[in-house]
Backbone bond lengths (Angstrom), bond angles and torsions (degrees), N, CA, C in turn:
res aa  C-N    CA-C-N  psi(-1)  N-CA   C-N-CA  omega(-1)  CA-C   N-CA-C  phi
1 X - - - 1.447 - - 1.535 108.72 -
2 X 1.342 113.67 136.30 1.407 128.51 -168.45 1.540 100.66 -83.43
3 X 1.351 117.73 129.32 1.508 127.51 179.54 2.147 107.55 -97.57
4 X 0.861 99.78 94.18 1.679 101.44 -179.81 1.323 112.01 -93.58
5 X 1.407 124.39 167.99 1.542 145.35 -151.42 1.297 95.34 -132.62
6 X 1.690 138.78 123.30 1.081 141.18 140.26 1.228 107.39 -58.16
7 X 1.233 130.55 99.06 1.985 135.45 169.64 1.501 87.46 -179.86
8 X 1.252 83.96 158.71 1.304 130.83 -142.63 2.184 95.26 -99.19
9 X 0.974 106.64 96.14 1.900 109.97 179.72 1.366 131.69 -160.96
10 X 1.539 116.83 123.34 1.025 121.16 174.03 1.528 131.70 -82.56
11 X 1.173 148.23 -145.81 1.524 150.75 158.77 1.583 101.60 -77.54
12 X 1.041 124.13 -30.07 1.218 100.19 173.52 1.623 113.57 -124.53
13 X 1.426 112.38 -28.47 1.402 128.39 176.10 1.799 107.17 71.85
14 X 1.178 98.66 55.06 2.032 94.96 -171.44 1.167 110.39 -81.75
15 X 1.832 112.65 -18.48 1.716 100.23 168.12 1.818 101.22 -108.56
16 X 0.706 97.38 -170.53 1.994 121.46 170.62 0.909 130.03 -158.67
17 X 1.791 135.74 162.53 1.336 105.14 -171.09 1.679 79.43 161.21
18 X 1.320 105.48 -167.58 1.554 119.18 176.84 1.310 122.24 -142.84
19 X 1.373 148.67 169.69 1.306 149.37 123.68 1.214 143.66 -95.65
20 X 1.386 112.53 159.98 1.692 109.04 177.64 1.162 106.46 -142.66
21 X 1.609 135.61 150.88 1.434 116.88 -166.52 2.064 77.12 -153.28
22 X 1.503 102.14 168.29 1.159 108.86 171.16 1.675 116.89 -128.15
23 X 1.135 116.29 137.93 1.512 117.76 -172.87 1.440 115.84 -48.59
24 X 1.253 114.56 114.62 1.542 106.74 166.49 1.700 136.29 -51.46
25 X 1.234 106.61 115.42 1.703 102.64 -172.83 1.662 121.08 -46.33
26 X 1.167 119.12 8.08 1.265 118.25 179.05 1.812 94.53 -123.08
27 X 1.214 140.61 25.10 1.286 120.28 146.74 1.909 95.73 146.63
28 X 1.121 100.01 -64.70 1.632 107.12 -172.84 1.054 134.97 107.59
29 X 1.670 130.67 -133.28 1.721 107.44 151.49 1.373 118.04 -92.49
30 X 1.777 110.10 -16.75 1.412 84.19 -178.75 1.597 120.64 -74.80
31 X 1.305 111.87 -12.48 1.648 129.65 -174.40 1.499 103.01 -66.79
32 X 1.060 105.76 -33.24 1.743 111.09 -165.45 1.715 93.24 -109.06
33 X 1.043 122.87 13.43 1.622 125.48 153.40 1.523 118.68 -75.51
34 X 1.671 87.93 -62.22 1.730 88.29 -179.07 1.136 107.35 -66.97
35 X 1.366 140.81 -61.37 1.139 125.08 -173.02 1.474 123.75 -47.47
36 X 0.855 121.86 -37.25 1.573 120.95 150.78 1.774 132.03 -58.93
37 X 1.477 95.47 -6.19 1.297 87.78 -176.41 1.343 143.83 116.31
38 X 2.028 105.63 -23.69 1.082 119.36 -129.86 1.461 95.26 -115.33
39 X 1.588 123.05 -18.76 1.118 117.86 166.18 1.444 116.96 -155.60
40 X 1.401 120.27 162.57 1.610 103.12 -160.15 1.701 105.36 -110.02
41 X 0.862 118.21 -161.40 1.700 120.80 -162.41 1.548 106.45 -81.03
42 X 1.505 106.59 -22.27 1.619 112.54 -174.05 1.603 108.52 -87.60
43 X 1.870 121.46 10.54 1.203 130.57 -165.14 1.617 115.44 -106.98
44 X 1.068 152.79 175.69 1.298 151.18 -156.16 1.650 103.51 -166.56
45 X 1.490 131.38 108.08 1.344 106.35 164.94 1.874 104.62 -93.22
46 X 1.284 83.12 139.80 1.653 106.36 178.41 1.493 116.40 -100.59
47 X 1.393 122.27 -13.28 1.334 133.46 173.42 1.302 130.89 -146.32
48 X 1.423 130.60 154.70 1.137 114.30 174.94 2.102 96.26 -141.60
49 X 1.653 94.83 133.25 1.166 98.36 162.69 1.263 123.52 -103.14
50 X 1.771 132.45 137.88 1.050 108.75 -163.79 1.504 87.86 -129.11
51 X 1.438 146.65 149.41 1.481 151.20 136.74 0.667 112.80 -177.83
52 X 1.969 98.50 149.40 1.633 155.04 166.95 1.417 106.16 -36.68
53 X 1.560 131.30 155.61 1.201 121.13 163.17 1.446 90.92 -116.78
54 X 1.902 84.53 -172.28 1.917 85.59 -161.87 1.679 107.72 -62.71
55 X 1.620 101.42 151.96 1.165 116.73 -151.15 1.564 85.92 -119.50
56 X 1.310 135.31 120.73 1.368 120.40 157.04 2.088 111.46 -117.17
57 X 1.481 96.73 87.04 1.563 101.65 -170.99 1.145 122.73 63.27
58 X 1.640 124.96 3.73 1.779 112.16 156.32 1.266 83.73 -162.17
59 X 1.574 96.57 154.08 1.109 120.09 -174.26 1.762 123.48 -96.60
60 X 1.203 117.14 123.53 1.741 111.68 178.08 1.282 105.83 -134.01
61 X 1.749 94.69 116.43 1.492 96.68 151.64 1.435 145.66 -43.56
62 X 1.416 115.91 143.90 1.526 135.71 54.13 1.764 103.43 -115.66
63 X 1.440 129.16 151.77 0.959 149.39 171.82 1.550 102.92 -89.56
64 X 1.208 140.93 152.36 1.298 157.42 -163.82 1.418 107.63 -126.14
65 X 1.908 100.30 115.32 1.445 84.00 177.75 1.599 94.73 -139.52
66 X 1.460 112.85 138.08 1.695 106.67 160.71 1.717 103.98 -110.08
67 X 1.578 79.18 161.17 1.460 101.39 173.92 1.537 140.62 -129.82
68 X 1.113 111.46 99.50 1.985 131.80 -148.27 1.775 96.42 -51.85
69 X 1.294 132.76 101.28 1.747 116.93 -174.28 1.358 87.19 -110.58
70 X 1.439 95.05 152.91 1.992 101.09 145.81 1.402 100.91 -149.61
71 X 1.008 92.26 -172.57 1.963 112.55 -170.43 1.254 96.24 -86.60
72 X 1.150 124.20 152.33 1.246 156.96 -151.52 1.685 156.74 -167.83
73 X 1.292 134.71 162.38 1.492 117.65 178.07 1.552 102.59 -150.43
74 X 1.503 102.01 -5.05 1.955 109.19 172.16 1.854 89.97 161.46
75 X 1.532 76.91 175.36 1.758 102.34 179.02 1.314 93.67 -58.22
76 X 1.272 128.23 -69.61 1.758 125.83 -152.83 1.213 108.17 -42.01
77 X 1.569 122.30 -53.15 1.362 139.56 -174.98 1.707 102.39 -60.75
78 X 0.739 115.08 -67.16 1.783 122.82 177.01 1.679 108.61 -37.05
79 X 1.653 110.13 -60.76 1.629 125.04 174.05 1.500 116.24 -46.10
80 X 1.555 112.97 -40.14 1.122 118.47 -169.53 1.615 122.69 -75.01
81 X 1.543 79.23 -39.55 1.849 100.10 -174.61 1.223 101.76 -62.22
82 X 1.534 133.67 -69.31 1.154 145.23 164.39 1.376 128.20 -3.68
83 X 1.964 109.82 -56.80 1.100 128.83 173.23 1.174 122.03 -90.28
84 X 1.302 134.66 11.34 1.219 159.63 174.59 1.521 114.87 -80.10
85 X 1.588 109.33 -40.65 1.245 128.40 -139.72 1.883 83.05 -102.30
86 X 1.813 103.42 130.24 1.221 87.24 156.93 1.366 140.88 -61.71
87 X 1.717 118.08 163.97 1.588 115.86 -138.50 2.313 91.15 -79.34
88 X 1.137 108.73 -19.20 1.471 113.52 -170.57 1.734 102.57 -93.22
89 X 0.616 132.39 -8.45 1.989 144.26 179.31 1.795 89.94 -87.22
90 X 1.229 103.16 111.34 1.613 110.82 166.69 1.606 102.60 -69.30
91 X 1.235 101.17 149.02 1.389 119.03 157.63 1.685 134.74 -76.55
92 X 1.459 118.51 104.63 1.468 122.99 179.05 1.596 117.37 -51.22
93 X 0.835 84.50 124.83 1.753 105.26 -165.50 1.819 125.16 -122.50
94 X 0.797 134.88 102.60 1.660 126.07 163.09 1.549 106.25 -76.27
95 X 1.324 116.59 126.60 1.390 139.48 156.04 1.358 114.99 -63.17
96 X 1.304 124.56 147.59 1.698 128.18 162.49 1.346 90.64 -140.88
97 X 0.835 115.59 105.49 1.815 124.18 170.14 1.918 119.23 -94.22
98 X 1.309 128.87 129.99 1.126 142.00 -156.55 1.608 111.17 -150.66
99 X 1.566 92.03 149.65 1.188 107.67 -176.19 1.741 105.89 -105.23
100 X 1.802 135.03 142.47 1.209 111.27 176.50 1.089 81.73 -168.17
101 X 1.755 90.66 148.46 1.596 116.09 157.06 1.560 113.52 -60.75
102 X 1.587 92.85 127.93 1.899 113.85 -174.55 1.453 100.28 -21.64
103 X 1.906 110.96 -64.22 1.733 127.58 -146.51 2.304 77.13 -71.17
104 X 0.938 121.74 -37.90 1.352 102.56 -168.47 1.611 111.05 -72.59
105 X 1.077 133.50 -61.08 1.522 131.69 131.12 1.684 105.45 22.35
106 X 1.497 107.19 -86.53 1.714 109.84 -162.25 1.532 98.99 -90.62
107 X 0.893 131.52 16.80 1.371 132.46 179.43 1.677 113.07 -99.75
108 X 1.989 120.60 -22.25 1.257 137.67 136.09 1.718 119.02 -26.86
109 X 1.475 101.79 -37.08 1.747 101.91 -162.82 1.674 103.81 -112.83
110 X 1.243 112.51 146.40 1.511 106.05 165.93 1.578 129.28 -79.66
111 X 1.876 104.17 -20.24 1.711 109.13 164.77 1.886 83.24 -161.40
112 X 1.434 90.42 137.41 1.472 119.69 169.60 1.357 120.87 -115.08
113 X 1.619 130.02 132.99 1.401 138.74 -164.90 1.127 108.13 -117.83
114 X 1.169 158.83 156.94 1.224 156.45 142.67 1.566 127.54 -131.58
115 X 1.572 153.54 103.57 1.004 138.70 -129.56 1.575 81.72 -130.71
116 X 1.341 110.95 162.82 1.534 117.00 169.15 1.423 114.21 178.33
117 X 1.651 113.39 128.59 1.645 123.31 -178.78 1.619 90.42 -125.36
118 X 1.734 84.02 178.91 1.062 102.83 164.08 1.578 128.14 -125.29
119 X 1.480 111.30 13.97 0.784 149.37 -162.79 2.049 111.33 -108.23
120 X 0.925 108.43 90.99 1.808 89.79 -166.42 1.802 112.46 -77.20
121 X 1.394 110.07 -4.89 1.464 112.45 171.18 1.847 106.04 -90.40
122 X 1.164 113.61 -21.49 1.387 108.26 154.94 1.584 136.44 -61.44
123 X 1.473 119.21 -27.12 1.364 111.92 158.24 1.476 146.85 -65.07
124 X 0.721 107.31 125.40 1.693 108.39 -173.27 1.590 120.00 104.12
125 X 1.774 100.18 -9.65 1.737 115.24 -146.99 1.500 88.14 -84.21
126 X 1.565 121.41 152.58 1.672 126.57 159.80 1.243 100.45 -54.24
127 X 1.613 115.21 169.86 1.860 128.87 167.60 0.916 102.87 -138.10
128 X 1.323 132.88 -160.13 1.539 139.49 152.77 2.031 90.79 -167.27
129 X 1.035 90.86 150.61 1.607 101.11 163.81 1.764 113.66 -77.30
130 X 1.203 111.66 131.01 1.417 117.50 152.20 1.670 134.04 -50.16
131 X 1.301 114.53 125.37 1.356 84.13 -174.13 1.358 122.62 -87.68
């Protein structure tokens, strides 16, 4: 059994950075799971993988996305278990892996962020604009 890393990496990884996105008021991914099929009401996604393939100056769909589920009865229960678990013990996971158009992708979230340097003492750091 394959042991995977929630983080964020490419083949070479030349920028870094993080995201934050907010649930769309009409459901999100887990909303657009069931309705698809993909997971049932007793399920929880705990992750989301999201990436582009190689891009050479334009972009063509499909975007690649998995989605980290487990069984479940709510967030608290899911949060708890999780943090329960020592920090080196991977977490059991079912995958649903998918193919999607980019606009369907961000159309899951109500606002999506994405930050990225190349610089690793630049993350997280204050800025200010010059005037």
């Amino acid at each position: 059994m394959t042991v995977e890393t929630l983080l964020a990496s490419t083949q070479y990884s030349d920028l870094k950075g993080g995201a934050a996105a907010d649930r769309a008021d009409n459901g999100g991914p887990s909303e657009w799971l069931r309705q698809n099929g993909h997971i049932t009401d007793d399920e929880f996604v705990v992750g989301i993988d999201f990436s582009v393939g190689e891009n050479h100056g334009v972009h063509r769909d499909p975007v690649y996305v998995s989605f980290l589920i487990v069984e479940t009865r709510g967030f608290d229960n899911v949060a708890a278990h999780i943090a329960a678990l020592p920090a080196d013990e991977p977490v059991e996971v079912r995958n649903v892996s998918v193919d999607m158009a980019l606009v369907d992708f961000f159309a899951l979230f109500k606002r999506f962020n994405v930050t990225l340097t190349p610089i690793a003492a630049m993350e997280g750091r204050a800025y200010r604009y010059a005037d």
